[in-house]
C-alpha positions as a printed Julia matrix, in Angstrom:
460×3 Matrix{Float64}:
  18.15   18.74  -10.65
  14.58   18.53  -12.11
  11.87   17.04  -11.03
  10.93   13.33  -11.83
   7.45   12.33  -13.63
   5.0    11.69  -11.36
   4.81    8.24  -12.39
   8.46    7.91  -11.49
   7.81    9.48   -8.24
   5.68    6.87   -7.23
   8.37    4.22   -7.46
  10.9     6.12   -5.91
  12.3     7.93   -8.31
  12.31   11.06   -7.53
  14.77   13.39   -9.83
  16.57   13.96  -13.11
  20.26   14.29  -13.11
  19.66   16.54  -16.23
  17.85   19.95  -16.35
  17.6    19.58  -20.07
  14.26   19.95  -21.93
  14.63   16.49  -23.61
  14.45   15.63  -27.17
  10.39   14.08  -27.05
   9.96   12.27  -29.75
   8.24    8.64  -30.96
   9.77    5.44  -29.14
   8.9     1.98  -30.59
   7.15    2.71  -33.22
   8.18   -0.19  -34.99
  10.1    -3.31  -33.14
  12.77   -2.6   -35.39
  13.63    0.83  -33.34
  14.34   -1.78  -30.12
  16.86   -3.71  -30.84
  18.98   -5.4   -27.9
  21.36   -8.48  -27.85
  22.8   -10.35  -25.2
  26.35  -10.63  -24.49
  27.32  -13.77  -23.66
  29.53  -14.89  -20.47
  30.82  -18.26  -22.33
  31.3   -20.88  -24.73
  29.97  -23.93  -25.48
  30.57  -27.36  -26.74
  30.5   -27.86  -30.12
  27.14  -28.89  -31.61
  28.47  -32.52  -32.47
  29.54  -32.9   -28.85
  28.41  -36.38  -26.83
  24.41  -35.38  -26.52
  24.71  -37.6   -23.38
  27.46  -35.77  -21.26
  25.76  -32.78  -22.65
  22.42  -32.84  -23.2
  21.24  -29.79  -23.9
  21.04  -27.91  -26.91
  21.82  -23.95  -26.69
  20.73  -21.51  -29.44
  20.47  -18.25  -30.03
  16.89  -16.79  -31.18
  16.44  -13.2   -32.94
  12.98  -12.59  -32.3
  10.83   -9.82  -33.86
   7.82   -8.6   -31.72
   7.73  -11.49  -29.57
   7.11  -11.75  -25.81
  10.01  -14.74  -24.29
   7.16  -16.64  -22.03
   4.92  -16.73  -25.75
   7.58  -17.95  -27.97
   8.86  -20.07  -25.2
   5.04  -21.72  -25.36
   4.71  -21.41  -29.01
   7.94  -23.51  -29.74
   7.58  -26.13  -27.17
   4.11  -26.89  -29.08
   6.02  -27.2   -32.31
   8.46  -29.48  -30.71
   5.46  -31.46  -28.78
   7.41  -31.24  -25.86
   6.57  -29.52  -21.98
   8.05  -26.02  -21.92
   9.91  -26.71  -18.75
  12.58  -28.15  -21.25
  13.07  -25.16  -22.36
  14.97  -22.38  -20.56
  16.49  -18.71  -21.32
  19.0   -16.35  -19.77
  16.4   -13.57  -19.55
  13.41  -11.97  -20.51
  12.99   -8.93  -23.08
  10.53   -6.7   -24.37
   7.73   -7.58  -26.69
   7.66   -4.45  -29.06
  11.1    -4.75  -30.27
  13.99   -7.0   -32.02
  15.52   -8.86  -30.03
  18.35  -11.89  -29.97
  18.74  -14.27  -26.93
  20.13  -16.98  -25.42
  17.55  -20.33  -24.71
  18.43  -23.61  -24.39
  16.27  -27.07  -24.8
  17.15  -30.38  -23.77
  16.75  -32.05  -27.36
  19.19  -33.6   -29.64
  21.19  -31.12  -32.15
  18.55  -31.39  -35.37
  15.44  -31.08  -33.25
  14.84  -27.14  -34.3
  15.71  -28.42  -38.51
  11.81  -27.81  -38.9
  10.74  -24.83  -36.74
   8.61  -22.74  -38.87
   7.8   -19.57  -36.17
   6.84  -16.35  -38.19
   9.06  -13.47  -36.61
  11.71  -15.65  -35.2
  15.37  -17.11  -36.75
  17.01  -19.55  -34.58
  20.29  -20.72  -34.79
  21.98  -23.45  -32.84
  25.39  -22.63  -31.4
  26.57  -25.91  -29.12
  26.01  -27.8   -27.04
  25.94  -27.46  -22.72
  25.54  -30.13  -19.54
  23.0   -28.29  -17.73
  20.38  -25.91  -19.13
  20.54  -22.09  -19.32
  19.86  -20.29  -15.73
  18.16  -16.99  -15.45
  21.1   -14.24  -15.75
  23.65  -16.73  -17.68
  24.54  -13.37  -19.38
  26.75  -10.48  -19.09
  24.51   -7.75  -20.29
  22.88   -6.52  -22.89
  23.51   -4.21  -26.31
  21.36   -2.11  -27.8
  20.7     0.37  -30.34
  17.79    2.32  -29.86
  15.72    4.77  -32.24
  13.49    7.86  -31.37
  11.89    8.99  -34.14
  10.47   12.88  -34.69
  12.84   13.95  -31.5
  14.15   17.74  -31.02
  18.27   16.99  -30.48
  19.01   20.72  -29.42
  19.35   19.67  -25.94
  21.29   16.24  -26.77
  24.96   18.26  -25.96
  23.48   19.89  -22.41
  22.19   16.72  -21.33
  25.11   14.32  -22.2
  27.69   16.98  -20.43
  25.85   16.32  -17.41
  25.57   12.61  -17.47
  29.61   12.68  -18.17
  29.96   14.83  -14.86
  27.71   12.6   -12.98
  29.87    9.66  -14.01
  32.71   11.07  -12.82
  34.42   12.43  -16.4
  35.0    16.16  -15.58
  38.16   16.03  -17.81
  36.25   14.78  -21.0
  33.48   17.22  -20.28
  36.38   20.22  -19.88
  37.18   19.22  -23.19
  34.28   19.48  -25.32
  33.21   15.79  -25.34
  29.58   15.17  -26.4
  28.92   11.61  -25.95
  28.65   11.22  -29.85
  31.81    9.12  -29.76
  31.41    5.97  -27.32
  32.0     8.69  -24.36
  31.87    7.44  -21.05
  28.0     8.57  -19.43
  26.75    8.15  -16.03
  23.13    8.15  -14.42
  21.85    6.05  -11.1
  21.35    2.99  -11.61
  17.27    2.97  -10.97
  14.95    0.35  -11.41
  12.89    1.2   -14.45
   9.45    1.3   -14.5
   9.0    -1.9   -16.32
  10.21   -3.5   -12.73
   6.88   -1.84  -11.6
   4.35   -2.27  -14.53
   4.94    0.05  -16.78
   1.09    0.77  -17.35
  -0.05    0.4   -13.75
   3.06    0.21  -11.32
   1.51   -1.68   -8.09
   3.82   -4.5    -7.91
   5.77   -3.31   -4.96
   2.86   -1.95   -3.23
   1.87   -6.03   -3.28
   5.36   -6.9    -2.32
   5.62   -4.45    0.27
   2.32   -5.54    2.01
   3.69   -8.94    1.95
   7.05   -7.85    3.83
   4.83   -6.58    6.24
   2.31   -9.61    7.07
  -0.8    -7.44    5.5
  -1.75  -10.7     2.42
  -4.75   -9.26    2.55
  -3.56   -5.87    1.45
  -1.21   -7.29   -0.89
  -3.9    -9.17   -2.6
  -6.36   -5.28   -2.53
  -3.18   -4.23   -3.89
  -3.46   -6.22   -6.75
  -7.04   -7.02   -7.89
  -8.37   -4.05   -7.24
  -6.85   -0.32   -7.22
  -8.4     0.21  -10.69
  -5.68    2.69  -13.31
  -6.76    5.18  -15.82
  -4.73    3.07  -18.55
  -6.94    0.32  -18.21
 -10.04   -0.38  -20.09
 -13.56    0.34  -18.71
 -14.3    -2.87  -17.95
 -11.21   -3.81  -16.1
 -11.39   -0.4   -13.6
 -14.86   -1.43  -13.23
 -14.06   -4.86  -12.08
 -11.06   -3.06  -10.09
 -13.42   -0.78   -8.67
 -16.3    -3.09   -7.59
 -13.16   -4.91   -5.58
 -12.3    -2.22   -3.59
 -16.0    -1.12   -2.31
 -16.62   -4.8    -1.07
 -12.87   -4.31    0.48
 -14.02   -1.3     2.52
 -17.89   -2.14    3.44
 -18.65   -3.54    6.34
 -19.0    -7.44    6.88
 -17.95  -10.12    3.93
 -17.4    -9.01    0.86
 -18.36  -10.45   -2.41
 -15.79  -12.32   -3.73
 -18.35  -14.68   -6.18
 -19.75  -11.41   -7.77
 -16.15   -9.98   -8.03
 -15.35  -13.31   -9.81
 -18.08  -12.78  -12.09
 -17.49   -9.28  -13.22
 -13.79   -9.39  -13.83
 -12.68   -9.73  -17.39
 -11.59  -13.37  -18.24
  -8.39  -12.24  -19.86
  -7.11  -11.47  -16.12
  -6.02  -14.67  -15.33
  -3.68  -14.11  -12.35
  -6.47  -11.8   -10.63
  -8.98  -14.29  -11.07
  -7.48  -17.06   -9.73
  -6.9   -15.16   -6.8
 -10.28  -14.3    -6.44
 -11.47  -18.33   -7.23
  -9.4   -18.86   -4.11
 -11.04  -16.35   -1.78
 -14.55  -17.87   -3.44
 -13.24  -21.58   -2.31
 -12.06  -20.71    1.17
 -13.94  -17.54    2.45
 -11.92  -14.68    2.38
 -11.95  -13.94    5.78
  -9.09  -14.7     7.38
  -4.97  -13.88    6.8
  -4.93  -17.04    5.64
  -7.21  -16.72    3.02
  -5.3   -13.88    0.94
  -1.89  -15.4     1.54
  -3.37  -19.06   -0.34
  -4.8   -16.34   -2.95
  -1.8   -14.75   -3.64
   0.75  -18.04   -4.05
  -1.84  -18.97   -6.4
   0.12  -17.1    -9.11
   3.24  -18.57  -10.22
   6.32  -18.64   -8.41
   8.53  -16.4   -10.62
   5.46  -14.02  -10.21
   5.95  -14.35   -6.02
   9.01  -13.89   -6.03
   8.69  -10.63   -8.28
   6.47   -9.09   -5.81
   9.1    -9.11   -2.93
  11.51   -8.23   -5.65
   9.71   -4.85   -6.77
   9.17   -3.93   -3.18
  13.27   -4.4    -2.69
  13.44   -2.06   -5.77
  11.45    0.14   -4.71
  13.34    1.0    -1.29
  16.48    0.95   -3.45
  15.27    3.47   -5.61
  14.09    5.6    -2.67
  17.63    5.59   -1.13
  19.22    6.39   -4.06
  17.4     9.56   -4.46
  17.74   10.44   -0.89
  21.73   10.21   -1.58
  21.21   11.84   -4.95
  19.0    14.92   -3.29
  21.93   15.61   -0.85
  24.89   15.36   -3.32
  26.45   12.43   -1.97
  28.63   11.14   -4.96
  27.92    8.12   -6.78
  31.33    7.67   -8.78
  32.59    7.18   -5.37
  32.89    6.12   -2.03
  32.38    7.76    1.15
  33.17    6.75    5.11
  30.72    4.15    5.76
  29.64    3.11    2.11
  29.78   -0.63    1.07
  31.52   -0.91   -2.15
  31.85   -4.01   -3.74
  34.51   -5.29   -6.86
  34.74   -5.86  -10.27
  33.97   -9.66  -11.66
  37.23  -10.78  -12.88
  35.49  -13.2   -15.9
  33.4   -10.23  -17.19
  33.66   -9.47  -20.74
  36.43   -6.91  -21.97
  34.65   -3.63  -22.05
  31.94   -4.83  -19.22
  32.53   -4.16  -15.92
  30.12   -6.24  -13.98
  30.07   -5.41  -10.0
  30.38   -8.64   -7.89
  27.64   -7.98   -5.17
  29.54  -11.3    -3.73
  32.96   -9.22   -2.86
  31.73   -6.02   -1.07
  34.02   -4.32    1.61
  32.72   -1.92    3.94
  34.53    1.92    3.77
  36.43    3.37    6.73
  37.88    6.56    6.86
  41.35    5.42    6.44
  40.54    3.39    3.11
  38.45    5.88    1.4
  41.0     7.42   -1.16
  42.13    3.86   -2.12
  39.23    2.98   -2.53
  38.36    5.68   -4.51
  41.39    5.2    -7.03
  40.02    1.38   -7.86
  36.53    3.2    -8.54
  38.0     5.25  -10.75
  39.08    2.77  -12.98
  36.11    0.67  -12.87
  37.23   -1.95  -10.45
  35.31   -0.9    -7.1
  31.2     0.14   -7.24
  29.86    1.93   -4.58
  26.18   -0.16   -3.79
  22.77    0.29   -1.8
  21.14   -2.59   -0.56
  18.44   -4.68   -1.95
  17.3    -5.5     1.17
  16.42   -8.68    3.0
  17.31  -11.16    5.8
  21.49  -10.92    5.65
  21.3    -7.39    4.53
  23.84   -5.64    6.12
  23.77   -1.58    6.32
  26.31    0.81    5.49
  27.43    3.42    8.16
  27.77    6.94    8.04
  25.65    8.77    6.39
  24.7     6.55    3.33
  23.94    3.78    6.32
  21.52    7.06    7.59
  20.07    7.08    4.4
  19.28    3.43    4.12
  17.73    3.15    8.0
  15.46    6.28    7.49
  14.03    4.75    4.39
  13.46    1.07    6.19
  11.78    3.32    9.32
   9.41    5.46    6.96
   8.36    2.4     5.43
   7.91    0.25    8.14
  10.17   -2.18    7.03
  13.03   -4.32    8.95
  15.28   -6.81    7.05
  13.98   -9.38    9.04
  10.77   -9.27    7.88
  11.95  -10.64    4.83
  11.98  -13.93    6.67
   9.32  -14.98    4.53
   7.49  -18.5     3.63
   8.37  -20.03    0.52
   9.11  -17.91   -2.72
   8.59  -14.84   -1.34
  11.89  -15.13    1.14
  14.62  -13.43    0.22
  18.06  -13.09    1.46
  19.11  -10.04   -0.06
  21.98   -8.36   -1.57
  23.66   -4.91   -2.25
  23.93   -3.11   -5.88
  25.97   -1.07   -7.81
  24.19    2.42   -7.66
  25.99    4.12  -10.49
  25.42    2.64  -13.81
  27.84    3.69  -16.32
  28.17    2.95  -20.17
  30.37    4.22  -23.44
  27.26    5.97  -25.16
  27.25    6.65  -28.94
  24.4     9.31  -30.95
  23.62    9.37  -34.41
  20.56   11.99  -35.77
  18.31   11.66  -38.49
  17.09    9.89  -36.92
  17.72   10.18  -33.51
  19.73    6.35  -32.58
  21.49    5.52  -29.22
  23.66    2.78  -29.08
  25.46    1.58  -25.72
  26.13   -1.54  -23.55
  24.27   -2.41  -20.06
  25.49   -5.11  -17.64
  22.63   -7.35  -16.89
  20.33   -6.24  -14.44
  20.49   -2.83  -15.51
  17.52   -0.35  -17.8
  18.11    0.74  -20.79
  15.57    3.11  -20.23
  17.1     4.97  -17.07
  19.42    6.3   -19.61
  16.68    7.17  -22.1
  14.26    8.75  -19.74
  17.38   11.27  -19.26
  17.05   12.47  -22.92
  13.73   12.16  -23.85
  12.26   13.46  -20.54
   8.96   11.47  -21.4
   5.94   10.12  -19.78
   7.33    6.82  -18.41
   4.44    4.87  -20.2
   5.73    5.56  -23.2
   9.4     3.99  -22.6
   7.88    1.09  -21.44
C-alpha cells in the first residue's frame, strides 16, 4: 500500500489501496468538469395536486457554480419570502454543475418569474411535508481531469476491483472502462474536514471531551498556510493571548480579525460580552454558530475516528468485502433504487463464528455491508478483532461513547457504516472523464484521490 498525503494523514487517512503513480492532472477547472445529480428515492404528486393536503412545491434545480446555502438565500429574496421555507435534500459543491432536489412551501406558479443567472429550475410535483436532509438515494456523477497521464489508469483500477472483492473480473482482463465493479474504503473525504484547513474534528473532538475552550482555540485560532496574511495573522495573535499568562485579549482579537469571518467573530463577540474565563464562556462562544454548524463539529470528530479505524483494519489486511468473527454487518435497504445498494445502518447483526460464511455469501451479492461505528451514546462495538480495532482507537484518543452525552446539538446517538464503498466505474480519455454512482453519504473524491494521487486541496 502507499502512503497517504499528509493532509490525509491528519484526518485519519492513512494509506492508498493503489501503488500506482496516478494520472495528476487539472480538476475543476471549469464547473462544467463537476457534474453530479441526485437520484431520487420517490415520487411525487402531480403539480396540480390539492396545494392544501400538499403544500409544498418540489423542484429540481441544475445549478452552475453555485453554493446550496447562497442560492437557497438568493431565491428566497426573489420570492420575498424567509428561507426557512425553503429546504433541500443535500448540499453540493460550489465549483461545479450540479442538479438537486429543494422544495418550498409556495403554490405551483410561484417560481414562473425566477430570473437567477446560472440556475434552471423546474417544478416536478407536489409533496405534504418539505424535503429532509438525505431525502435521496445518492448521487451521479461524471467527472473530468483535464492534462492527466492515463498510463497507470489499468494498474490502479485492477487493484480497486481486487479490493472490492472481483478477483474473477480482474483474472480476466477487466479494466474498469466498462461500468466494472471498483472498490475503495469508504473514507470521509476531506471536504468533511475543510478541505483548505481541516480543523473541524479537532473542534469536535475537544467538545467530546469537555475542553470548549480548546474547541473554540481550535477554531479561531491555529492559523493555515492556505490562508491569507491577514487571516493567519488574526489566527496567530489568538493563539499567543491563548498561551500567555493571565486574560487574554479577546477585544483586540475582535478587532484584528478580518470581518469576512463571521462565525469566528461571533465567537470572539461572545468571549468580549462574558469574559472568557471560565468553561462556560467558550461553550456560549461556540453554540453561537448555527446549529447545523454544531452539530458538524461532533460529526467530523465521529469521522475522524471512523477513518482512523478503517485504516487500522486496512494496515492489517482485514477484508472489507467481508465479514469476519465479531464484525457488525448490517443489510441492504429493500426500497433502494435498482442498481443502488444502500446499507441500512438500522438492520445490523453482529458476526459469530458459526454465521460468518453466510454471511459472507449475502455480502457477496450486495445484500450484507460489513460497518465501523460512527460513534456515540448507543454505539455498540464489534468483537474480535475489528471490536480491538475500534477500542484502541477510542483509548488513544481519549474518547468513550458516553461522552457523547452531550447538551443540545452537539449530542449524538450514533450509528455504524458501511466501510467498503463500491460502485460500477466507467473511463473515457481525451480527456480523462469518470463516470459512476455513490449512495448518499459517500465521496466522490475517495475514488478520485485513488487515480489522481493529488494534493487533497486540489480535489476539494
Amino acid at each position: 500500500m502507499r502512503e497517504a498525503h499528509p493532509s490525509e494523514r491528519s484526518v485519519g487517512i492513512d494509506h492508498y489501496v493503489s501503488d500506482g503513480d496516478g494520472t495528476g492532472g487539472k480538476f475543476r477547472t471549469r464547473p462544467a468538469d463537476f457534474r453530479v445529480r441526485e437520484i431520487e428515492t420517490g415520487e411525487f404528486e402531480p403539480l396540480d395536486a390539492d396545494s392544501d393536503a400538499y403544500p409544498h412545491l418540489v423542484f429540481r434545480a441544475t445549478l452552475e457554480n453555485w453554493d446550496t446555502n447562497d442560492f437557497v438565500s438568493a431565491l428566497s429574496s426573489q420570492l420575498e419570502m424567509s428561507r426557512e421555507r425553503i429546504d433541500w435534500a443535500g448540499t453540493k459543491d460550489k465549483r461545479a454543475v450540479s442538479t438537486q432536489l429543494f422544495s418550498v412551501r409556495a403554490g405551483s406558479d410561484a417560481l414562473d418569474d425566477i430570473d437567477l443567472r446560472g440556475a434552471t429550475i423546474d417544478p416536478i410535483g407536489r409533496a405534504g411535508r418539505g424535503l429532509r436532509f438525505g431525502d435521496l438515494a445518492g448521487n451521479a456523477f461524471e467527472i473530468v481531469v483535464r492534462e492527466a497521464d492515463t498510463d497507470s489508469i489499468e494498474r490502479i483500477t485492477e487493484s480497486l476491483l481486487a479490493f472490492a472483492g472481483n478477483e474473477d473480473e480482474n483474472a480476466d482482463g477487466a479494466s474498469g472502462r466498462d461500468g466494472t465493479m471498483v472498490g475503495v474504503p469508504n473514507y470521509f473525504g476531506q471536504q468533511r474536514f475543510g478541505s483548505y484547513r481541516p480543523v473541524t474534528h479537532e473542534v469536535g473532538l475537544a467538545v467530546v471531551r469537555g475542553d470548549w475552550r480548546e474547541a473554540v482555540l481550535a477554531y479561531v485560532g491555529q492559523p493555515h498556510e492556505s490562508e491569507p496574511d491577514a487571516t493567519r495573522e488574526a489566527r496567530a495573535f489568538v493563539d499567543r493571548e491563548a498561551d500567555a499568562a493571565g486574560t487574554a485579549d479577546w477585544v483586540t482579537a475582535l478587532e484584528r480579525y478580518p470581518r469576512q469571518l463571521g462565525f469566528e467573530r461571533s465567537m470572539l463577540h461572545r468571549l468580549v460580552e462574558n469574559g472568557g474565563e471560565r468553561s462556560d464562556d467558550f461553550r456560549a462562544a461556540l453554540e453561537t454558530v448555527p446549529s447545523n454548524l454544531q452539530r458538524l463539529f461532533v460529526n467530523a470528530a465521529q469521522s475522524y475516528l471512523f477513518n482512523r479505524i478503517l485504516s487500522v483494519r486496512l494496515d492489517r489486511g482485514l477484508p472489507f468485502d467481508r465479514a469476519v468473527a465479531g464484525d457488525v454487518v448490517c443489510f441492504a435497504d429493500s426500497e433502494a433504487p435498482d442498481g443502488l445498494p444502500l446499507p441500512d445502518p438500522d438492520r445490523s447483526q453482529r458476526v459469530g463464528d458459526n454465521r460468518v460464511e453466510t454471511v459472507n455469501r449475502h455480502a457477496a451479492r450486495g445484500r450484507a455491508f460489513v460497518t465501523a461505528p460512527l460513534v456515540g451514546t448507543e454505539t455498540e462495538l464489534a468483537d474480535g478483532e475489528p471490536g480491538d480495532i475500534e477500542r484502541a482507537i477510542l483509548d488513544e484518543e481519549g474518547i468513550d461513547p458516553s461522552m457523547f452525552d452531550l447538551p443540545g446539538e452537539f449530542h449524538s446517538t450514533g450509528t455504524r457504516r458501511a466501510i467498503l464503498l463500491t460502485t460500477g466505474l466507467s473511463i473515457e480519455d481525451d480527456p480523462l472523464t469518470f463516470a459512476f454512482r455513490l449512495p448518499k453519504g459517500s465521496y466522490a473524491t475517495v475514488l478520485l484521490r485513488e487515480y489522481l494521487k493529488s494534493d487533497p486541496v486540489e480535489l476539494g
